[in-house]
C-alpha positions in Angstrom: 59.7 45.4 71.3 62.4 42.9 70.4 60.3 39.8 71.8 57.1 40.4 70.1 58.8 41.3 67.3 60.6 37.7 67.4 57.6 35.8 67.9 55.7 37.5 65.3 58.7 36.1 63.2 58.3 33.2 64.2 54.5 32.1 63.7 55.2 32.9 59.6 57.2 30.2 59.9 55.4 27.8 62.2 52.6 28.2 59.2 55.4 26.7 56.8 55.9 23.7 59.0 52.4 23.0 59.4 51.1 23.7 55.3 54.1 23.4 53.7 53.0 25.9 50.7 54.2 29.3 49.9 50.5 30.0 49.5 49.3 29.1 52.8 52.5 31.0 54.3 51.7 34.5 52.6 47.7 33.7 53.3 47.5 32.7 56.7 50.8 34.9 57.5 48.3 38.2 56.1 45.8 37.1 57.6 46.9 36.8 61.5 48.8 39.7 61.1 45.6 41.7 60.5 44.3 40.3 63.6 47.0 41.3 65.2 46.9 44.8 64.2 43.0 44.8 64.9 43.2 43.5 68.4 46.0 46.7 68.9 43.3 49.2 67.6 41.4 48.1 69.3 43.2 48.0 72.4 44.8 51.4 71.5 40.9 53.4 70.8 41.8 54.1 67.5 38.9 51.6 66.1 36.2 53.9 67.0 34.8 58.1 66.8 37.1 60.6 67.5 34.2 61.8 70.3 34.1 58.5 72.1 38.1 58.6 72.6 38.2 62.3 73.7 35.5 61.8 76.0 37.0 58.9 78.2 41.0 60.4 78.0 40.3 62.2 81.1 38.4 59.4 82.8 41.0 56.7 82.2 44.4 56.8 84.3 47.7 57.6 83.0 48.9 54.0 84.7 46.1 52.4 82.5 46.8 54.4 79.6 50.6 53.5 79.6 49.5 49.8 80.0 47.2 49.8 77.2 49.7 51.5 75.0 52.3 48.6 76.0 49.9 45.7 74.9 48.6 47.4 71.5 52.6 48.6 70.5 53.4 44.3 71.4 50.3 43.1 69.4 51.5 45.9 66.5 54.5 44.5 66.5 53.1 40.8 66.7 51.0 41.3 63.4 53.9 43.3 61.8 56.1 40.5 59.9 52.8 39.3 58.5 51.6 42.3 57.6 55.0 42.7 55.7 55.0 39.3 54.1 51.4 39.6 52.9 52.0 43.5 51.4 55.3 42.6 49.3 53.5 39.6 47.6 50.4 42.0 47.1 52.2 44.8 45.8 54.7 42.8 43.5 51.6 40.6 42.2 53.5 37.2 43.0 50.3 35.0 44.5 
């Protein structure tokens, strides 16, 4: 948790470096962080009906299971400082 975590910090700022604008840095920032937390739902089956996910539980293994559940929770936790960044200028209205 701690790495992806780290990195996700990290590309925030990489996007400073290259734009050089508080604008780009809470655009861009929102923006990949959504990606981030897309590619995890959809990695995790919870972009999708109920039905569908019920249906293949019992057809997928518990080893796959476990490793899909490690890749979504590291892309969650990829998009998450972006997803942060972008909500707290949203919600106090500062772009």
């Amino acid at each position: 948790m701690r790495i992806p975590l780290l990195i996700g910090l990290a590309i925030p700022l990489l996007i400073f470096v290259i734009f050089r604008s508080t604008e780009s840095i809470i655009t861009y920032s929102f923006f990949v962080g959504l990606g981030f937390w897309s590619i995890s739902g959809i990695i995790r089956g919870g972009i999708g009906s109920g039905d569908k996910a019920r249906a293949h539980y019992h057809s997928i293994p518990d080893a796959d299971r476990a490793d899909r559940a490690k890749w979504a929770s590291t892309f969650f936790y990829l998009g998450l400082p972006g997803m942060i960044i972008g909500l707290v200028y949203l919600a106090w209205g500062l772009v």
